[in-house]
C-alpha positions in Angstrom: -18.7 -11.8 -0.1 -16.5 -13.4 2.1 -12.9 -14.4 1.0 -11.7 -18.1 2.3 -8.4 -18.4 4.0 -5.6 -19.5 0.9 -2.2 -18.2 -0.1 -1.6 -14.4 0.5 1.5 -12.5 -0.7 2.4 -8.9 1.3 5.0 -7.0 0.0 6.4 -4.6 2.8 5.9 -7.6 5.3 8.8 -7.1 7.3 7.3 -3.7 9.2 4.4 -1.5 9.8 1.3 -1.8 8.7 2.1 -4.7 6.3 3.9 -7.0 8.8 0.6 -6.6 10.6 -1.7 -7.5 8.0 0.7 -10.6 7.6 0.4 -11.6 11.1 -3.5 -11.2 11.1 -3.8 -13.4 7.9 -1.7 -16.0 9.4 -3.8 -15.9 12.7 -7.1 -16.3 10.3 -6.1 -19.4 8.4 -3.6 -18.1 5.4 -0.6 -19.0 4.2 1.4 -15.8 4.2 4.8 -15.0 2.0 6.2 -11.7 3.3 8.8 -9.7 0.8 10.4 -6.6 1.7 14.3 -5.6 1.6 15.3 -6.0 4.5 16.0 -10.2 5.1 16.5 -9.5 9.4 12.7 -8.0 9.6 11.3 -10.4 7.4 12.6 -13.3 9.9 11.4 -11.4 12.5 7.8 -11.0 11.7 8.3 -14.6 10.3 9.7 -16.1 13.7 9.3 -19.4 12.9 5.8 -20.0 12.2 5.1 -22.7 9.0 2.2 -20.1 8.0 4.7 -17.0 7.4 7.4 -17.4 4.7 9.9 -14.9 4.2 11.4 -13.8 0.5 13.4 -10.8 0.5 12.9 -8.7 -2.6 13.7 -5.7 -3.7 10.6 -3.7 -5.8 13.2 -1.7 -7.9 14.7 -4.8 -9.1 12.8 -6.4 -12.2 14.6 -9.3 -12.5 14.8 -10.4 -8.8 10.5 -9.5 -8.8 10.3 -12.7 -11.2 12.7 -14.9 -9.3 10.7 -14.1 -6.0 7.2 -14.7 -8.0 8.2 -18.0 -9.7 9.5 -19.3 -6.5 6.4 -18.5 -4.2 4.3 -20.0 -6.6 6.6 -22.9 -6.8 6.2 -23.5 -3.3 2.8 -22.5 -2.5 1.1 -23.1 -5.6 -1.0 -20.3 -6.2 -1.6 -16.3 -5.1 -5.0 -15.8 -3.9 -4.4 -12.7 -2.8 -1.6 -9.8 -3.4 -1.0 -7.0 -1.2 1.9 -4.3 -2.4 2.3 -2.2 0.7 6.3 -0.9 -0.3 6.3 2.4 0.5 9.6 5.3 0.7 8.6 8.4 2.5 10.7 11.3 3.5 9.7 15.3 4.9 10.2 17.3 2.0 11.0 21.1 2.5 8.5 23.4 0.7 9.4 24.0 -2.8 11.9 21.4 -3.0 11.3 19.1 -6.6 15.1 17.7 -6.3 15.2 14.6 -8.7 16.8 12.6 -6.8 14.6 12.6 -3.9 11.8 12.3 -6.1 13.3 9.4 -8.0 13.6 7.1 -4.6 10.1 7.6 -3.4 8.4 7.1 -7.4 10.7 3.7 -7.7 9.5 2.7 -4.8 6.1 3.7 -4.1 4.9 3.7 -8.0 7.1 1.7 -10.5 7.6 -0.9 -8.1 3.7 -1.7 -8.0 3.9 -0.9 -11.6 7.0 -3.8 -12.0 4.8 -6.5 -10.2 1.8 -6.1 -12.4 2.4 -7.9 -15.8 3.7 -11.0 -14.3 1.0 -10.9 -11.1 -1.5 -10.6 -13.5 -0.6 -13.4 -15.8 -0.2 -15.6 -12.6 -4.2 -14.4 -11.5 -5.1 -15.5 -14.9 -2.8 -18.5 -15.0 -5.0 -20.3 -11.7 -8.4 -18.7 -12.7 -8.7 -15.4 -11.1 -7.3 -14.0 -7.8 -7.4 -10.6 -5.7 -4.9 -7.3 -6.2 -4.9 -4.9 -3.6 -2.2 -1.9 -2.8 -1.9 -0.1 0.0 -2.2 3.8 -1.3 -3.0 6.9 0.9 -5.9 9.0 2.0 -3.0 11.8 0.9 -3.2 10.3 -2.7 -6.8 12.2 -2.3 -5.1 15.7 -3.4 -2.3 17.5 -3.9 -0.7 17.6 -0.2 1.8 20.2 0.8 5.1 19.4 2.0 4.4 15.6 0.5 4.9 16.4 -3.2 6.7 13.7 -3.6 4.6 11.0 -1.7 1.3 12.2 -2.5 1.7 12.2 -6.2 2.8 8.8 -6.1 -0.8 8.0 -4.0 -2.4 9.9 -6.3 -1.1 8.1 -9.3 -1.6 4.6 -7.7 -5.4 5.0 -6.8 -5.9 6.2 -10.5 -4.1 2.9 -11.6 -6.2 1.0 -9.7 -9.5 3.2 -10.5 -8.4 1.7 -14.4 -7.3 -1.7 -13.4 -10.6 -2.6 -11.5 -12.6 -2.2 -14.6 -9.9 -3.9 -17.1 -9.1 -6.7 -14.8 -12.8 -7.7 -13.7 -13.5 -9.8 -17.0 -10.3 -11.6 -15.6 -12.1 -12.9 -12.7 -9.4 -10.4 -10.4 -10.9 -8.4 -8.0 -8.9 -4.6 -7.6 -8.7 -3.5 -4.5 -7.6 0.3 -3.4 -6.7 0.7 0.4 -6.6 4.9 1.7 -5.3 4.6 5.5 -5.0 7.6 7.3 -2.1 8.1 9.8 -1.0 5.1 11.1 2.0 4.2 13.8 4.9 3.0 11.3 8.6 3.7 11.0 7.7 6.0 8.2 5.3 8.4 10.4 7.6 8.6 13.2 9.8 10.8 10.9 6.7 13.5 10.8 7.3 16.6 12.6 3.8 17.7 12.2 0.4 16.8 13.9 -1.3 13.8 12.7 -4.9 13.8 13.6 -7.0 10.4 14.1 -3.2 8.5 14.9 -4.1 5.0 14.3 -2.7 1.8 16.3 -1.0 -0.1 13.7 -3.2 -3.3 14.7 -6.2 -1.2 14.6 -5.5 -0.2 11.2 -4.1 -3.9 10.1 -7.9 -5.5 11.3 -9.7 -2.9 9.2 -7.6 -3.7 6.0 -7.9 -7.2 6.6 -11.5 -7.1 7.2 -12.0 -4.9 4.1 -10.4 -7.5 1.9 -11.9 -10.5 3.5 -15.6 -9.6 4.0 -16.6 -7.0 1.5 -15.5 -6.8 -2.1 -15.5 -3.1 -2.4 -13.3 -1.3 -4.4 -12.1 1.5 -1.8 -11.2 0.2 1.7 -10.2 3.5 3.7 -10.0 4.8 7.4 -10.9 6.4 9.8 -13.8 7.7 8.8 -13.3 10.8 10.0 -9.9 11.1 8.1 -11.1 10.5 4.7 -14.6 12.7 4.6 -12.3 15.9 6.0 -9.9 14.8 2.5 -12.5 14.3 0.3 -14.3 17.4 1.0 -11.2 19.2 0.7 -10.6 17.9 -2.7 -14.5 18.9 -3.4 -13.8 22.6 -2.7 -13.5 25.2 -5.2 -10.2 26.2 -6.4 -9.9 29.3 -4.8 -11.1 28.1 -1.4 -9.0 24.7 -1.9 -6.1 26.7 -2.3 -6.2 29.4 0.1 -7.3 26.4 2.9 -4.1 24.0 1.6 -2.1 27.7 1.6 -2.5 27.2 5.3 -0.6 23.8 5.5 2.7 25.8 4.8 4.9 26.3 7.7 4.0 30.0 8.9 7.6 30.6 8.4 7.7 29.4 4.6 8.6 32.4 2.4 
């Protein structure tokens, strides 16, 4: 399958990974709209091209997600294909379940994929069909320590999407799940702990954009490496999976 150039819509455009993808669609033939909070990044990534349209938005806001979806479709006529790659991270210290903390990475990373959903969908049904992608985690894979907080909410998005694939196909919308490993963001700059197979931020934007573009598989993740040392940690036995994760702590962890 290959997927023709039309109108894309990346939310988290204005950094990272997402500005990327944004900038790679654009150089391939798409018309890109870009949302994210902050307007100054957006008009960055933007920079004046006709093919890159910025609309600042909020994912916590319900009200300002149907402004912003009524007026890209107003003005490009269609979404071909959605990408929600929002995403809150913060370190956590070991043990720590504060609310609060947990509250601002959920809005974020889970309810605001889950705000865009009902009227996305009825939009994908609306012009016939479309594709859904999110940006989750190879962390979402198990229970990581220290990232309580950010891998449950990976966690809980790929088993959305594991659901929404098979509800959503009679719809003519293809569900897409993306698992990157580390990539070079403004979120992973805040680790303080070794990230193995570091990706290049356009490395990691071509595989995503290839993924979505010539393939239409379900899981799109990377590097390879990365995700069979997760998934055969999730395969392990209890005992051994905990005792190995047991060793994530910091040695000086209580």
């Amino acid at each position: 399958m290959t997927l023709r150039p039309g109108v894309a819509w990346v939310i988290g455009g204005g950094s990272g990974i997402g500005a990327a993808v944004a900038i790679l669609l654009a150089q391939r033939g798409w018309t890109v709209a870009i949302s994210g909070r902050r307007e100054d990044k957006l008009n960055s990534v933007a920079n004046g091209q006709s093919s890159i349209r910025p609309y600042p938005l909020d994912v916590t806001d319900s009200v300002a997600i149907a402004e912003n979806m009524n007026q890209v479709v107003a003005e490009l006529g269609r979404i071909d294909l959605f990408i929600f790659g929002a995403a809150a991270w913060q370190p956590m210290k070991v043990g720590n379940y504060d609310f609060e903390q947990f509250h601002r990475v959920v809005d974020t990373n889970y309810l605001g994929f889950v705000r865009m959903l009902a009227p996305l969908v009825t939009q994908m049904e609306r012009q016939g069909g479309g594709h859904l992608a999110a940006i989750a985690s190879v962390a979402g894979y198990f229970g990581l320590p220290r990232s309580a907080a950010y891998s449950s909410t990976k966690a809980g998005m790929i088993n959305l999407l594991e659901t929404m694939r098979a509800e959503l196909a009679p719809k003519n919308i293809v569900v897409r799940m993306i698992a990157p490993g580390f990539v070079k963001s403004e979120l992973t700059e805040k680790n303080d702990f070794p990230m193995p197979f570091l990706l290049e931020t356009d490395d990691a934007a071509r595989r995503i954009v290839d993924g979505l573009t010539q393939s239409d598989r379900f899981e799109i993740a990377f590097p390879r490496r990365m995700v069979w040392l997760m998934k055969t940690i999730r395969w392990l036995p209890y005992g051994a999976f905990f005792r190995l994760t047991g060793r994530m702590l910091p040695r000086d962890n209580p």
